[in-house]
C-alpha distance (Angstrom), angle and dihedral (degrees) to the residues before:
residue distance angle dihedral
X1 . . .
X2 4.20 . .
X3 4.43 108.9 .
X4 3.50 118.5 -168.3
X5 3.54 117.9 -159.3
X6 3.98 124.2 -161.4
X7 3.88 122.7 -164.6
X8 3.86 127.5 168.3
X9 3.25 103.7 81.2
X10 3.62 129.0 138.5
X11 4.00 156.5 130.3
X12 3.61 125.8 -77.2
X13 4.06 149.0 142.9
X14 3.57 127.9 -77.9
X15 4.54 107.7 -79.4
X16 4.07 93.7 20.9
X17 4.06 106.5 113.9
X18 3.95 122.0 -137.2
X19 4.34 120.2 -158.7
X20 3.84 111.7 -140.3
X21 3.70 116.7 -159.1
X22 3.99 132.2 -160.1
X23 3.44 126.0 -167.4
X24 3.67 125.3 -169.6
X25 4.13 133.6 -150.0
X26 3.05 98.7 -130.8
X27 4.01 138.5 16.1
X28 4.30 120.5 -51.0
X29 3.37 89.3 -160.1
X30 3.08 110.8 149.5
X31 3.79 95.3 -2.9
X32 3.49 128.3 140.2
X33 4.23 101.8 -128.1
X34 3.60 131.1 -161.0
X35 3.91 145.0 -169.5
X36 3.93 114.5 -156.7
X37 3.90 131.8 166.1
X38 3.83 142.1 -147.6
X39 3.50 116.3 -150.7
X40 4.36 119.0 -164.9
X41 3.64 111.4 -64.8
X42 4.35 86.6 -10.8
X43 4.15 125.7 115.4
X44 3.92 115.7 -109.8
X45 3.23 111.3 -84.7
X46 3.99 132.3 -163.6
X47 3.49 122.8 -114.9
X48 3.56 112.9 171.9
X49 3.82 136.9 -0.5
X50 3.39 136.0 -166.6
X51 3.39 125.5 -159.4
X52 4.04 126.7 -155.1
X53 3.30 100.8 -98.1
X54 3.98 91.4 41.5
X55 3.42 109.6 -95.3
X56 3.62 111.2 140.3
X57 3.78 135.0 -178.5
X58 3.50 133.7 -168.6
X59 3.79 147.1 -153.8
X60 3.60 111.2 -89.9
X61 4.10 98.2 -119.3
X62 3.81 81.0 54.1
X63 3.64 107.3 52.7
X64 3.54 116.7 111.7
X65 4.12 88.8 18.6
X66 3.72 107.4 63.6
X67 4.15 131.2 37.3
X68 3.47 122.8 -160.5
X69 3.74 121.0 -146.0
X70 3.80 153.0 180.0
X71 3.39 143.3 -142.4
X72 3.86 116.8 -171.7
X73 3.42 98.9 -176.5
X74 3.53 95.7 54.5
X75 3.75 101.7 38.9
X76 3.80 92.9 -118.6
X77 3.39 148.6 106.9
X78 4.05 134.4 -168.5
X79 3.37 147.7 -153.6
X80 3.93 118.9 -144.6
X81 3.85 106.6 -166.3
X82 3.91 122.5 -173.9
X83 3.34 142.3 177.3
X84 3.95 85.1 22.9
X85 4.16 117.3 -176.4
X86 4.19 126.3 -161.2
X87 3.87 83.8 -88.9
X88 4.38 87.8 71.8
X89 3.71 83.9 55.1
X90 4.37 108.1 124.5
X91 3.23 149.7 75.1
X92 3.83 118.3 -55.1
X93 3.20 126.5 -141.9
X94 3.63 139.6 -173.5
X95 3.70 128.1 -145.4
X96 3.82 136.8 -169.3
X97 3.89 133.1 -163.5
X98 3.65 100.3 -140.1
X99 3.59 98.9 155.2
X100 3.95 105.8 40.4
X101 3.80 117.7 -158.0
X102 4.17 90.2 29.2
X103 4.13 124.3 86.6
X104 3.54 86.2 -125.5
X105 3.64 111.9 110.7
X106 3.98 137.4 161.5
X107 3.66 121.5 -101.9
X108 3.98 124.5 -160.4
X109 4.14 114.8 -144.0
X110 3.92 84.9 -112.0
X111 4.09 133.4 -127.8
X112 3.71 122.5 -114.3
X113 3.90 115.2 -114.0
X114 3.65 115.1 -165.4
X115 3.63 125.6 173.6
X116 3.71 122.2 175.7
X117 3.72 138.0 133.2
């Protein structure tokens, strides 16, 4: 069974930038990969997807902010987030279609994301 693992999480002030990082078990090749957050007491939400051939979209109070890539070679994919406000603050999650066609997807444990002044 695929894990994914995130790391770079972290607190900091309104306009600093944080890099997440997700790394998978086995190969995303191919994969459709995704980074959403949970905010207190909000439903997960997506932020950024990347498709296989490295298309990404993002959610609208992120454009412009955060970029979403991949690294094939490496089995990972990132999320570079700037400028970030008290309204990025959640958990972070990342989130890999391993099994295209089924609901089943692959969920990472998460990483905290806290900013505040």
């Amino acid at each position: 069974q695929v894990q994914l693992e995130e790391s770079g999480g972290g607190s900091v002030q309104p306009g600093e930038s944080l890099s997440l990082a997700c790394v998978a078990s086995r190969s995303i090749v191919g994969i459709v990969m995704a980074w959403y957050r949970q905010a207190p007491g909000k439903q997960r939400e997506l932020v950024a997807r990347i498709t296989r051939g490295g298309i990404t979209d993002y959610l609208e109070s992120v454009k412009g902010r955060f970029t979403i890539d991949r690294d094939n070679a490496y089995r990972k994919i990132t999320l570079e987030m700037n400028n970030l406000k008290p309204e990025d603050t959640g958990v972070y999650y990342c989130q890999g279609d391993f099994v295209p066609g089924s609901p089943t997807v692959t969920w990472g444990q998460g990483t905290q994301v806290t900013v505040s002044d």
